[in-house]
N, C-alpha and C positions, 0 to 999 in steps of 0.2 A: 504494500500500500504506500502508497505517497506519504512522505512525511508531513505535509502540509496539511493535504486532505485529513489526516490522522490528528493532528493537533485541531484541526477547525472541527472533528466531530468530536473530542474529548473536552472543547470548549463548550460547543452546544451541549454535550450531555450534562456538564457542570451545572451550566444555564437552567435546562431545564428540569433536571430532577434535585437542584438546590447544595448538591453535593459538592464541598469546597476544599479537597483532602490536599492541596496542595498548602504551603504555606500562605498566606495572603496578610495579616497580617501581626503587627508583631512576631513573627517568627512561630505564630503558634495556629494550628488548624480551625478552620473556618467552618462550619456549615447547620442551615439551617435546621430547626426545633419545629412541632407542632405549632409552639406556643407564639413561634417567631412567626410564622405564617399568618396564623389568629391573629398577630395585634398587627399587621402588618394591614390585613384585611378593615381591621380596627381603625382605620385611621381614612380609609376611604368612605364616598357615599353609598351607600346600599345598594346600588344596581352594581357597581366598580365593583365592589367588595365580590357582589355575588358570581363577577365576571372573574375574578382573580382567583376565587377558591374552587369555581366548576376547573378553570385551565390546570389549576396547582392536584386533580384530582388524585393523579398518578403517584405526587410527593407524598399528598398524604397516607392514598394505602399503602406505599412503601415504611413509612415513620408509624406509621400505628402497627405496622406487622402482620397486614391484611395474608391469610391462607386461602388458596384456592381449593378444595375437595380434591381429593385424589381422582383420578378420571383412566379411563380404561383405555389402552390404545393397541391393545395388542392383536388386533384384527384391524384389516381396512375397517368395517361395516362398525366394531366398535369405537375407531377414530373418526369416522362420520359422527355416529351418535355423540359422543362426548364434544365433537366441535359444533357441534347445535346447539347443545348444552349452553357451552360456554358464552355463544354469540347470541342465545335466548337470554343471559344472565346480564350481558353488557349492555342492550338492548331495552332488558327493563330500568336499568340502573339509569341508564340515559333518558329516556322518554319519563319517566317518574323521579329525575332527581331530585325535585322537590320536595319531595317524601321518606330520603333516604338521607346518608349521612353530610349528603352537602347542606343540607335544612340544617341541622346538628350543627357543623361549623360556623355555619354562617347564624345559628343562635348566639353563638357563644363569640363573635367579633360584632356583631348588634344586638345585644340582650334585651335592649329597649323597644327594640323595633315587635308589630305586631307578626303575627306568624304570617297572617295573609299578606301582608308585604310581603315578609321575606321570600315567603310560595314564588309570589308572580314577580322578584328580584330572580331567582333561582330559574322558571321558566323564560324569561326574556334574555338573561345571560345562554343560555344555550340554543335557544333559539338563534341569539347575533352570533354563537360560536358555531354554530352549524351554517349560517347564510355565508361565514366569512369563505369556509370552505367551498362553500356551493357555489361563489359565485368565482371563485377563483380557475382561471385557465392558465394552462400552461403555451397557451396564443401559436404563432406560426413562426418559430425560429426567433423571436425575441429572447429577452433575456427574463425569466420566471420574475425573477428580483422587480420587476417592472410593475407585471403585475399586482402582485401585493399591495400595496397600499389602493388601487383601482377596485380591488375584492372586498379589501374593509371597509372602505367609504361607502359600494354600492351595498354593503347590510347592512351599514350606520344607518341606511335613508330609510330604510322597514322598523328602525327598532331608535327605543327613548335614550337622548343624549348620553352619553358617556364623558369621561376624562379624556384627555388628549392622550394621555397616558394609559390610559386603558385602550383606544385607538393605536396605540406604538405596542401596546403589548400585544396586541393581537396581531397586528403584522408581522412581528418575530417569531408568533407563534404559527402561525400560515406558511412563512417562509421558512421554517423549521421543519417543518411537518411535512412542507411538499418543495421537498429538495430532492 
């Protein structure tokens, strides 16, 4: 592999699952907590917040120690069944996250806020995180990089204002994703 290529996805993986094992500062290991994430979310308004913790999903069930069920592969016909399974299980997680443990997070970085907020914070963040994607092409020989920000403006205009910041997050996040 490229050296380059290799540092630029060991950067992105740092980026995005919060993992900071190199020194960074003081001389002493870096990386992000539950709790860091929580008040991080904390400190945004309640749609940002609910758009940061739906992205951060993967950090979290890595940091809480999320277990998948053991699953059967030892046939074709059983590695079918078990990937049903699986993509029946991510499936509901996503179209009902407002009901699962991103409701949960996003209680505990807005404890004030009423729950039906938070619900329809939690469906409108996934909703703009699924338009981002959907609206993103990879065009006719341009450069992808291009794209991106054209993908996130065109689901900004279906869905309630955001931070500019939460607009940049989500570009890196599109652009990460569909690399």
């Amino acid at each position: 592999m490229n050296p380059l290529a290799r540092a630029y996805d060991q950067a992105a993986m740092k980026f995005r699952t919060g993992i900071f094992s190199d020194t960074e500062v003081d001389g002493r290991p870096v990386s992000r907590t539950i709790d860091d994430l929580i008040a991080a979310a904390a400190t945004l308004p309640l749609r940002d917040a609910a758009y940061a913790i739906w992205r951060e999903k993967s950090t979290f069930e890595r940091l809480e120690g999320r277990v998948w069920p053991p699953r059967d592969f030892s046939t074709p016909e059983a590695s079918k069944r078990s990937m049903q399974q699986i993509n029946a299980a991510l499936k509901r997680e996503h179209d009902f996250a407002q009901d699962g443990p991103t409701f949960d997070r996003l209680k505990r970085a807005h404890p004030c806020a009423a729950d039906a907020e938070l619900k329809a914070a939690i469906v409108a963040a996934v909703k703009f995180d699924d338009d981002c994607f959907k609206y993103f092409s990879y065009g006719h020989g341009e450069n992808y990089l291009d794209n991106v920000p054209c993908a996130v403006a065109r689901a900004a205009q279906n869905h309630p204002p955001y931070l500019e910041t939460t607009y940049r997050d989500a570009e890196n996040w599109v652009a990460y994703n569909m690399k």
